[in-house]
Each structure stands twice: as structure tokens, then as C-alpha cells.
Gaussian input, Z-matrix of N, CA and C with variables (Angstrom, degrees):
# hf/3-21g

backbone

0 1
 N
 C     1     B1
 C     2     B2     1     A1
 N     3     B3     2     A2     1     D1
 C     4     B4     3     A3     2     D2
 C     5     B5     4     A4     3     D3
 N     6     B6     5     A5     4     D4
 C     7     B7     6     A6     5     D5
 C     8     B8     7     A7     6     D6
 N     9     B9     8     A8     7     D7
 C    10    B10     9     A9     8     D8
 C    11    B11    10    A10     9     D9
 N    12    B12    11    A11    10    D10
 C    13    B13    12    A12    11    D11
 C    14    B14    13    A13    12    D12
 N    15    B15    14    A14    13    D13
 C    16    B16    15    A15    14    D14
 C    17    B17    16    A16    15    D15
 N    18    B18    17    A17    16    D16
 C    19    B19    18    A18    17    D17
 C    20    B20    19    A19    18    D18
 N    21    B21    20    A20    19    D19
 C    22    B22    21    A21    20    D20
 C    23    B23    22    A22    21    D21
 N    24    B24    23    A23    22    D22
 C    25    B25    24    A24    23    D23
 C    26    B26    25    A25    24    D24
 N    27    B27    26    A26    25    D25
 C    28    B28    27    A27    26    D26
 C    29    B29    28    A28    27    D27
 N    30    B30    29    A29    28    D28
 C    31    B31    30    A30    29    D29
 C    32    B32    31    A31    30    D30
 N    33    B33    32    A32    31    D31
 C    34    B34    33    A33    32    D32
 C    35    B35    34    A34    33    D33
 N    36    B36    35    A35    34    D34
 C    37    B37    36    A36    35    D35
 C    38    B38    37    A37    36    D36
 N    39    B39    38    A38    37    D37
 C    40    B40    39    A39    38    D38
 C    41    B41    40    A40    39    D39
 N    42    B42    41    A41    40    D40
 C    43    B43    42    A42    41    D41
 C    44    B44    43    A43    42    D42
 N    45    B45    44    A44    43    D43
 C    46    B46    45    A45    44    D44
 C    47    B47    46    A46    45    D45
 N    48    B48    47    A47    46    D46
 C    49    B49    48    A48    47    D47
 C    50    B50    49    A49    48    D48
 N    51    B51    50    A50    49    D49
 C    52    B52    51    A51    50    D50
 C    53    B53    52    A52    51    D51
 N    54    B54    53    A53    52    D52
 C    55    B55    54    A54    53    D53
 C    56    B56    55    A55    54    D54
 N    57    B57    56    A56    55    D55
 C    58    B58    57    A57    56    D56
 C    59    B59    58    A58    57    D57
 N    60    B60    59    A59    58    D58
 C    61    B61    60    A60    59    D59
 C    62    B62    61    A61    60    D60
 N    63    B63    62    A62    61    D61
 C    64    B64    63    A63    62    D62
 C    65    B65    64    A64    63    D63
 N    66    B66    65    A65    64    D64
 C    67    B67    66    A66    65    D65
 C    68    B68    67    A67    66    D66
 N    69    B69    68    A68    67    D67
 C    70    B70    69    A69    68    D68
 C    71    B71    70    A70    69    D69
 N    72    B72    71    A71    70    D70
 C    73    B73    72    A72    71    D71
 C    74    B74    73    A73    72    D72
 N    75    B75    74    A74    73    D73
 C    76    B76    75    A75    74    D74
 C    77    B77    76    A76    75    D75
 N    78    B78    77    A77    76    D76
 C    79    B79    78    A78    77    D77
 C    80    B80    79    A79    78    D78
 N    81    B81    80    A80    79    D79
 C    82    B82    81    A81    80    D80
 C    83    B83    82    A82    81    D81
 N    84    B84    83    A83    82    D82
 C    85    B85    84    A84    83    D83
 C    86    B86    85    A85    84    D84
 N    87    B87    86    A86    85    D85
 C    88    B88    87    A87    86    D86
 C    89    B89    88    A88    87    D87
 N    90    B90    89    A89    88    D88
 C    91    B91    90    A90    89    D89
 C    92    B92    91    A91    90    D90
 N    93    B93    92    A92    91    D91
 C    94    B94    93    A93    92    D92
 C    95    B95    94    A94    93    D93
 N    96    B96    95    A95    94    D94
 C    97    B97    96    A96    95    D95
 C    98    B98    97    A97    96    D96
 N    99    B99    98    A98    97    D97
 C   100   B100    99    A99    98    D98
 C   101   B101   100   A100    99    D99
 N   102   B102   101   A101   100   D100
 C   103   B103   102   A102   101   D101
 C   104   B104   103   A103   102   D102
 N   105   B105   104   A104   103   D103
 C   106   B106   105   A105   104   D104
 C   107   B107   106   A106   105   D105
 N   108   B108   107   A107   106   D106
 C   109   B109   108   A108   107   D107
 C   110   B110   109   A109   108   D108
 N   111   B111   110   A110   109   D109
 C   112   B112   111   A111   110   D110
 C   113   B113   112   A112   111   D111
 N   114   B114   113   A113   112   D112
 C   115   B115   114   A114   113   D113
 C   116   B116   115   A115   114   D114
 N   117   B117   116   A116   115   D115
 C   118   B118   117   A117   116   D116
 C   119   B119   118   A118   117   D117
 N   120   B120   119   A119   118   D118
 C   121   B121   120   A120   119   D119
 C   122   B122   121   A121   120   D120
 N   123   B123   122   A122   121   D121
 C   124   B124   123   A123   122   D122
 C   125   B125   124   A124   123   D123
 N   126   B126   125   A125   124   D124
 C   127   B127   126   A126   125   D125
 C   128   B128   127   A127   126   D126
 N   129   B129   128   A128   127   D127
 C   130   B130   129   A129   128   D128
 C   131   B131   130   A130   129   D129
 N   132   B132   131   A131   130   D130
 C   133   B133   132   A132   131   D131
 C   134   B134   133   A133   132   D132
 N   135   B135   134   A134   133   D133
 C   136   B136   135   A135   134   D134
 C   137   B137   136   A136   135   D135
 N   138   B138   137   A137   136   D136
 C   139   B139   138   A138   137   D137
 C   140   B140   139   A139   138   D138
 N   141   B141   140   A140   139   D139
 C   142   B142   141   A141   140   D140
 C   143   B143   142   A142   141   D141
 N   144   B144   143   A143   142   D142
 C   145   B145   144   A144   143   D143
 C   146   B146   145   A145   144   D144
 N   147   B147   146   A146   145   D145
 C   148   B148   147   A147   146   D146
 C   149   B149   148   A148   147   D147
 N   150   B150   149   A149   148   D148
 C   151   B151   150   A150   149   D149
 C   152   B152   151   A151   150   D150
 N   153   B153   152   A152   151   D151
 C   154   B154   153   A153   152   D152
 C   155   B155   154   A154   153   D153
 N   156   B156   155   A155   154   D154
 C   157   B157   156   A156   155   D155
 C   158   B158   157   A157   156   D156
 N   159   B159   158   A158   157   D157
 C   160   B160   159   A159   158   D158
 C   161   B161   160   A160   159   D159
 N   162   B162   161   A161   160   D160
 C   163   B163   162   A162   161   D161
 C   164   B164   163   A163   162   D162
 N   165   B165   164   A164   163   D163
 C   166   B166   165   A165   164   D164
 C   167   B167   166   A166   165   D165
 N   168   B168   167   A167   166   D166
 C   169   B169   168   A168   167   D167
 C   170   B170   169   A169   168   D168
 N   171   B171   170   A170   169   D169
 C   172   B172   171   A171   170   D170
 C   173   B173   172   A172   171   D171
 N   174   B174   173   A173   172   D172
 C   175   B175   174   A174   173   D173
 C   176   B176   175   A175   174   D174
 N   177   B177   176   A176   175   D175
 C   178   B178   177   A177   176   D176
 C   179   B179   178   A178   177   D177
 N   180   B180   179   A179   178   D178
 C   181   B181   180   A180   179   D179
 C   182   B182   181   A181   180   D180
 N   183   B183   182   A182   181   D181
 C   184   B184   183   A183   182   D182
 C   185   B185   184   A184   183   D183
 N   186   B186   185   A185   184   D184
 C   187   B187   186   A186   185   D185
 C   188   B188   187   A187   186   D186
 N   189   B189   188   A188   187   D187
 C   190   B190   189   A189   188   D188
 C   191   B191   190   A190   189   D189
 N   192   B192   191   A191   190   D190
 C   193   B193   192   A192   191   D191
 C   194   B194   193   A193   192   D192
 N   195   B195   194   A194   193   D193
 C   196   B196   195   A195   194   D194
 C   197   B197   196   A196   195   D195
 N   198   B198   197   A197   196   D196
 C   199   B199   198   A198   197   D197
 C   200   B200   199   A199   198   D198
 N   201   B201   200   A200   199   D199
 C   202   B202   201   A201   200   D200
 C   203   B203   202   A202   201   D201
 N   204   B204   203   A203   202   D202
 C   205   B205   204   A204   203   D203
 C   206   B206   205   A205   204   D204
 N   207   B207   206   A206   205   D205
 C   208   B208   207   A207   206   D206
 C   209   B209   208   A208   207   D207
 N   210   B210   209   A209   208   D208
 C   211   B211   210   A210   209   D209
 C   212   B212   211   A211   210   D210
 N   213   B213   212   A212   211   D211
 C   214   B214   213   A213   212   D212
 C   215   B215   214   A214   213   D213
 N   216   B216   215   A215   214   D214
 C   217   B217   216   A216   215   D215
 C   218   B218   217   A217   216   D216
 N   219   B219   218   A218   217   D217
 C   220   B220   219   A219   218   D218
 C   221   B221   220   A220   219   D219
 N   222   B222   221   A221   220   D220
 C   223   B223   222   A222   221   D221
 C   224   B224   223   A223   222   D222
 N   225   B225   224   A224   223   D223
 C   226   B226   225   A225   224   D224
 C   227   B227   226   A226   225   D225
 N   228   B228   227   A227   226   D226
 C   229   B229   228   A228   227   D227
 C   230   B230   229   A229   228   D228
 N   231   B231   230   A230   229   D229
 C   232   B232   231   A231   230   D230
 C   233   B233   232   A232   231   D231
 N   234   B234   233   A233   232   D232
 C   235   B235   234   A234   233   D233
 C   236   B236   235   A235   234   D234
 N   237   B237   236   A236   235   D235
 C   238   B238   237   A237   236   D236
 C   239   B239   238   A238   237   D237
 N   240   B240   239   A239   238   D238
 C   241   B241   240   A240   239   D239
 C   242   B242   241   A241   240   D240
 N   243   B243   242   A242   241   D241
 C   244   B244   243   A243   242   D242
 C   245   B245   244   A244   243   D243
 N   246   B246   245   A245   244   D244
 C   247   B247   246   A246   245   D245
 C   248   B248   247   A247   246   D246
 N   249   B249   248   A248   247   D247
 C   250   B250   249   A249   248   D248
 C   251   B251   250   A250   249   D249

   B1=1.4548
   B2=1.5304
   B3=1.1895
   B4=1.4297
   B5=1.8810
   B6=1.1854
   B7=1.9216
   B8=1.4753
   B9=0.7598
   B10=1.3072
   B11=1.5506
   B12=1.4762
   B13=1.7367
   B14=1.7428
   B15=1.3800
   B16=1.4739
   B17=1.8178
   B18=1.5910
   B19=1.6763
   B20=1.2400
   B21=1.1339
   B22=1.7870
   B23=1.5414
   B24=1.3769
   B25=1.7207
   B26=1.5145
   B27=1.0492
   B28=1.6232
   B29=0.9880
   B30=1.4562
   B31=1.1858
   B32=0.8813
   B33=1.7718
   B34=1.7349
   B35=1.7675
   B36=1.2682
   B37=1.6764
   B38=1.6112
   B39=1.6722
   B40=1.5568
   B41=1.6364
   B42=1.0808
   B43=1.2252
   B44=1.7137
   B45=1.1956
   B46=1.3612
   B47=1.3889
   B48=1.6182
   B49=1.5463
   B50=1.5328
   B51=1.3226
   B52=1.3256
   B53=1.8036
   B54=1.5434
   B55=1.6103
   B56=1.2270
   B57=1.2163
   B58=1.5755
   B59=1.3122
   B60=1.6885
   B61=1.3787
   B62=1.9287
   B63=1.6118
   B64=1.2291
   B65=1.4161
   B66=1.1998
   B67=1.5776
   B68=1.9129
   B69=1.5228
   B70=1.2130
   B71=1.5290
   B72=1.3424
   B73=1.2678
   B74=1.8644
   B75=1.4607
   B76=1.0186
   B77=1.5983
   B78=2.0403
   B79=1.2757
   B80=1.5819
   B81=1.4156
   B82=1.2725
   B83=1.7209
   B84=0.8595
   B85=1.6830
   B86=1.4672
   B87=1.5799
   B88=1.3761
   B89=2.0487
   B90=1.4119
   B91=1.6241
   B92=1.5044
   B93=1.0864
   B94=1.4237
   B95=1.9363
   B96=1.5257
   B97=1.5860
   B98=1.3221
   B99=1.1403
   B100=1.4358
   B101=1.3355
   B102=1.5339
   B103=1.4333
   B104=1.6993
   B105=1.0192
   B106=2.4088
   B107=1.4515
   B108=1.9498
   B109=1.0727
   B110=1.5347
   B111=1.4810
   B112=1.6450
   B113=1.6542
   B114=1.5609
   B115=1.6767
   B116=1.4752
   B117=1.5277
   B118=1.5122
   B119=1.8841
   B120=1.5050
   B121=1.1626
   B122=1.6997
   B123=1.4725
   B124=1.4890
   B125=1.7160
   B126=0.9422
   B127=1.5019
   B128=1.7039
   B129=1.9511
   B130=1.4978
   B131=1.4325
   B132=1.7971
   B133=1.4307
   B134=1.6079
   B135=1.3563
   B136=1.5619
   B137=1.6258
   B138=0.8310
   B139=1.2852
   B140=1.3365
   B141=2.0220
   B142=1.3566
   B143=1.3979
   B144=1.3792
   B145=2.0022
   B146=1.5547
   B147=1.2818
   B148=1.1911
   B149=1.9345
   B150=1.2806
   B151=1.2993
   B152=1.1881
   B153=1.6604
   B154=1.5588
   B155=1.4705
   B156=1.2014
   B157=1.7627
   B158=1.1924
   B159=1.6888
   B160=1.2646
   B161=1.5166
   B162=1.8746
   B163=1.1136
   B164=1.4331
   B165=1.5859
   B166=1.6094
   B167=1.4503
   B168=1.3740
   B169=1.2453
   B170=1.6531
   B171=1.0147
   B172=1.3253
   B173=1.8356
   B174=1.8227
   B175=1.9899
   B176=1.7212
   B177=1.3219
   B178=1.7949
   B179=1.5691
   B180=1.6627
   B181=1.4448
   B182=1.1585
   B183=1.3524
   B184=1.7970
   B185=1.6576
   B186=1.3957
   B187=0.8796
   B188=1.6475
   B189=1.2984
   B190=1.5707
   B191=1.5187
   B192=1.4704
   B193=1.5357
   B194=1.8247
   B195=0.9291
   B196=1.7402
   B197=1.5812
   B198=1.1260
   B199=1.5880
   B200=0.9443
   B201=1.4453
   B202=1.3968
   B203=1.4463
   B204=1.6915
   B205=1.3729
   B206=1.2204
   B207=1.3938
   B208=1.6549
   B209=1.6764
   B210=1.5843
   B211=0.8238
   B212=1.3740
   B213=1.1809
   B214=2.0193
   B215=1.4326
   B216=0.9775
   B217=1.5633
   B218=1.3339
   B219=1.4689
   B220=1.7659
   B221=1.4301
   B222=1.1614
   B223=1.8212
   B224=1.2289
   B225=1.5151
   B226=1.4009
   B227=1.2760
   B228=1.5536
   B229=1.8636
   B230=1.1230
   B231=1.0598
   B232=1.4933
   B233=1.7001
   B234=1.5331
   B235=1.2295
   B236=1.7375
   B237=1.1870
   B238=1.2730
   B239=1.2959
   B240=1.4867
   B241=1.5542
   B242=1.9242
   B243=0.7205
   B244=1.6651
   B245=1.7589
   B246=1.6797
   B247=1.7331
   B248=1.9158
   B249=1.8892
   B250=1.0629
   B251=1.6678
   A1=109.31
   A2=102.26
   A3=92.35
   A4=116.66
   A5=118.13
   A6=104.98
   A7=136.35
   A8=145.42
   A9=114.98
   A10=90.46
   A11=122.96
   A12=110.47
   A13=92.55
   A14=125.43
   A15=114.51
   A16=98.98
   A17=81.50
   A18=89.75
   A19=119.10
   A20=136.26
   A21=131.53
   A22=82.71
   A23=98.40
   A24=109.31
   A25=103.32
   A26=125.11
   A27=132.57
   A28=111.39
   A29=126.53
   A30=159.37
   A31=121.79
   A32=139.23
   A33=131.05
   A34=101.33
   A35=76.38
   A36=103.59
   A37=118.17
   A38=102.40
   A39=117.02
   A40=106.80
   A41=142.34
   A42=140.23
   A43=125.42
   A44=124.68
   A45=142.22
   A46=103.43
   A47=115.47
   A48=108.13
   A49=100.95
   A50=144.83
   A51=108.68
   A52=99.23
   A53=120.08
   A54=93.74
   A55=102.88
   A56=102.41
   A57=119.29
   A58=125.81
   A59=107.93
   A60=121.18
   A61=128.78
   A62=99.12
   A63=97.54
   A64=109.90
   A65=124.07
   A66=113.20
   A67=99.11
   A68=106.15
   A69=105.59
   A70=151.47
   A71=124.81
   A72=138.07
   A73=97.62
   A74=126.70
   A75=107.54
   A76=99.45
   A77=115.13
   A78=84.47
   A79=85.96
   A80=114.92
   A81=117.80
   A82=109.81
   A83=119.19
   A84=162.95
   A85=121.67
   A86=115.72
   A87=129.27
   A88=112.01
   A89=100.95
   A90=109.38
   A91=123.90
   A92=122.06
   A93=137.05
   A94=93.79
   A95=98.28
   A96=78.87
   A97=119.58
   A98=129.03
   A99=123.97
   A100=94.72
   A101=158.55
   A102=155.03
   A103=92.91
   A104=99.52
   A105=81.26
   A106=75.08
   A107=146.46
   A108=134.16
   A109=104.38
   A110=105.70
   A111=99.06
   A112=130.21
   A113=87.80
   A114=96.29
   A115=111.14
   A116=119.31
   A117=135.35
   A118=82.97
   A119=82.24
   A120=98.53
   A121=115.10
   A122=136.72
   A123=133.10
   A124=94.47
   A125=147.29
   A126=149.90
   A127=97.54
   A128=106.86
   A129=106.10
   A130=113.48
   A131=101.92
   A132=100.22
   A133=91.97
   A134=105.18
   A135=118.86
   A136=123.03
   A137=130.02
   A138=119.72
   A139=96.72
   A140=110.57
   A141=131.40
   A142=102.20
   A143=111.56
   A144=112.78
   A145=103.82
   A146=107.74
   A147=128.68
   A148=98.96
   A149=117.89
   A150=132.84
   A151=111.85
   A152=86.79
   A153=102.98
   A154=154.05
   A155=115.14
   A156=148.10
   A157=109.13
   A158=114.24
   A159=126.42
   A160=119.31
   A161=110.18
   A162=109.25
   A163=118.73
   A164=117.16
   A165=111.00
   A166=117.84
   A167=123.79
   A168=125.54
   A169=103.33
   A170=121.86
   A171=145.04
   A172=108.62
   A173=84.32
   A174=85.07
   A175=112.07
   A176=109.62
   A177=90.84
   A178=88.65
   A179=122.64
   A180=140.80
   A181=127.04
   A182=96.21
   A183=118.92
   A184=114.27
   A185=119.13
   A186=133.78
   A187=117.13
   A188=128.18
   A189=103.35
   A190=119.62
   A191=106.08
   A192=118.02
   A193=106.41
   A194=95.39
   A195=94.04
   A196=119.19
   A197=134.77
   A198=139.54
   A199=104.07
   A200=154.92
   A201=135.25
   A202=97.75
   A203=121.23
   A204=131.21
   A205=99.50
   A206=91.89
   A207=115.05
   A208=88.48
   A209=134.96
   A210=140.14
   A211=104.95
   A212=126.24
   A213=154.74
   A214=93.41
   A215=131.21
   A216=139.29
   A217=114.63
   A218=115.63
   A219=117.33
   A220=112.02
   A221=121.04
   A222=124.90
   A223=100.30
   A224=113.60
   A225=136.45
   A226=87.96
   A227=107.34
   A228=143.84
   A229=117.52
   A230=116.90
   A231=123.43
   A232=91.94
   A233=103.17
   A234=112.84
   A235=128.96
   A236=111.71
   A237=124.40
   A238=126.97
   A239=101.82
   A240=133.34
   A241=111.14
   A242=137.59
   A243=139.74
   A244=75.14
   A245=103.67
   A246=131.37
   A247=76.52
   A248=112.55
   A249=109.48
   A250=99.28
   D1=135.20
   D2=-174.23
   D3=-104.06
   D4=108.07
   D5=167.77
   D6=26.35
   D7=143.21
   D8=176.71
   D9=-117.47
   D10=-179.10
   D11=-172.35
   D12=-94.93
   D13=173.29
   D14=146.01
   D15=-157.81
   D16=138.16
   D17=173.61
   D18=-107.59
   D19=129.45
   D20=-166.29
   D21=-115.64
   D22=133.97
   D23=175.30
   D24=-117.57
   D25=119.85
   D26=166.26
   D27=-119.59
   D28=133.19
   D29=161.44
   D30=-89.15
   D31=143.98
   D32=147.89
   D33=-83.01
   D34=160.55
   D35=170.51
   D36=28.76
   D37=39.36
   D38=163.74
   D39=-98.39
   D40=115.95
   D41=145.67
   D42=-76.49
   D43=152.45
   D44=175.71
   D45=-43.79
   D46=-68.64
   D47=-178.14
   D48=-55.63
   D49=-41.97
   D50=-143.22
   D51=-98.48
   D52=44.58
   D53=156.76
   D54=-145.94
   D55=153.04
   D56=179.85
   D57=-8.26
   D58=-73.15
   D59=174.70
   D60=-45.50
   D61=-10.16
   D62=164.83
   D63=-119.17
   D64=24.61
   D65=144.78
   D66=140.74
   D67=-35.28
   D68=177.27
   D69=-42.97
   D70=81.10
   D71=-154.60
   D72=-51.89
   D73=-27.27
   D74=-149.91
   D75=-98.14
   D76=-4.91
   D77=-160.13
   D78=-111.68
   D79=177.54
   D80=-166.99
   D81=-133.27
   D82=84.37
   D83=-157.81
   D84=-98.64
   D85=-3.44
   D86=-177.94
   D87=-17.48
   D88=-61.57
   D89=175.17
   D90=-54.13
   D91=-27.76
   D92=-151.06
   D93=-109.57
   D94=-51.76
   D95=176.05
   D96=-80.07
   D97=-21.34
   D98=175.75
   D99=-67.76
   D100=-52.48
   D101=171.23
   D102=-44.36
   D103=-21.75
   D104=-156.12
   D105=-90.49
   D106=-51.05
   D107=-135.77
   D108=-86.09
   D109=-14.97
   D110=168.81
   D111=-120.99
   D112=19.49
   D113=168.44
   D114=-123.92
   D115=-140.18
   D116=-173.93
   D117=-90.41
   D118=152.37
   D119=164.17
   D120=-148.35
   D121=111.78
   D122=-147.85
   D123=-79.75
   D124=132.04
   D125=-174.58
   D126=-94.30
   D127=-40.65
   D128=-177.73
   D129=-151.10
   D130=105.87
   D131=-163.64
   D132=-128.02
   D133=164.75
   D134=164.31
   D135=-128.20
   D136=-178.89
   D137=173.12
   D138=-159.20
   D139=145.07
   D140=-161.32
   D141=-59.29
   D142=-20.29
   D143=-162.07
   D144=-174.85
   D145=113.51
   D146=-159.83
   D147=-88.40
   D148=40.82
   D149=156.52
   D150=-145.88
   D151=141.70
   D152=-174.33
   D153=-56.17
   D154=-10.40
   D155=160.62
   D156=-58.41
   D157=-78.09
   D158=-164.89
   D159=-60.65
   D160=-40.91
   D161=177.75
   D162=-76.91
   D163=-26.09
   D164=165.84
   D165=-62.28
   D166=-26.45
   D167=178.30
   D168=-60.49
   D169=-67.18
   D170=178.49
   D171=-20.21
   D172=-73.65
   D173=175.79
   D174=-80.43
   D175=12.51
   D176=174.91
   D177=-92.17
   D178=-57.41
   D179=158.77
   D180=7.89
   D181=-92.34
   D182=-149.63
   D183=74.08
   D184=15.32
   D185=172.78
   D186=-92.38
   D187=112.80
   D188=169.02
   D189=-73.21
   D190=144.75
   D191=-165.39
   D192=-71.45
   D193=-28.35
   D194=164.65
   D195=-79.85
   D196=19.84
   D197=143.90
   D198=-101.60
   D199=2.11
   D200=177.34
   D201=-134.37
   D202=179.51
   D203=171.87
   D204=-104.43
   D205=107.83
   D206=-175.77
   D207=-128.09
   D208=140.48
   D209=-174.58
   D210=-85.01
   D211=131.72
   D212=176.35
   D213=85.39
   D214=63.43
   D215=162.22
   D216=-133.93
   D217=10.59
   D218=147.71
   D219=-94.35
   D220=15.25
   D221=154.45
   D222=-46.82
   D223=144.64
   D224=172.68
   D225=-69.09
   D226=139.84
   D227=150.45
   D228=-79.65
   D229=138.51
   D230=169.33
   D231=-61.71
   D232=154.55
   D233=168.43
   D234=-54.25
   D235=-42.36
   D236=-179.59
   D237=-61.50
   D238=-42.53
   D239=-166.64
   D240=-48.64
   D241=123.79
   D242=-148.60
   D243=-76.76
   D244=136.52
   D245=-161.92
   D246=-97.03
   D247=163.29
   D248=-175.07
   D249=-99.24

């Protein structure tokens, strides 16, 4: 059996509403939807830390960025949120 390929594309400071392929008339995204119209596309995702360091650490990892000194991971936690 052979691999299959996979490309994970990350971006900073792209959000869901603002490109084309999810509905947005205003933004203009030509590259990205032709990539979104012939790959995966997540309908409902989250991510452990909504800054960009910690969470790349994370998916190169498998490590969560709050056990290690990963820089912007002394951001306040919600209270609830399991402490490292």
C-alpha cells in the first residue's frame, strides 16, 4: 500500500469567515478555494490555543504546548481548562 501524500496548510491571521470558499462575497481567495474545492475541508474545528507558536508546536509535536516552554503559553486559562 502505498502513503497517501498530505499537505496541512497553516496560515496566521486567516479566519473561516474571511475567505471565499466559505461563503464570503467580500473576500477574494481565488487560490485557496480552488485548494479547499479539491481537498478536505474542516466544517468544525478547534484548536488547543488560538496563537500561532503553541498550536504549530502542538501539530508538528503531539505534545501539548502547555507542558513545555513554548512561547505565549503564559496566557490566562479559563478556570476549568485541565492546569499543566
Amino acid at each position: 500500500m502505498v502513503a497517501p501524500n498530505l499537505l496541512v496548510v497553516l496560515s496566521g491571521q486567516l479566519r473561516r469567515h474571511a475567505l471565499g470558499c466559505y461563503g464570503d462575497s467580500d473576500a477574494i481567495t481565488p487560490y485557496i478555494d480552488v485548494l479547499a474545492s479539491h481537498g478536505v475541508r474542516f466544517e468544525n474545528a478547534c484548536a488547543a490555543y488560538p496563537v500561532c507558536v503553541p498550536f504549530r508546536f502542538t501539530i508538528m509535536t503531539g505534545i501539548p504546548a502547555h507542558s513545555r516552554l513554548v512561547p505565549a503559553v503564559n496566557l490566562p486559562r479559563a478556570p476549568q481548562a485541565p492546569q499543566a
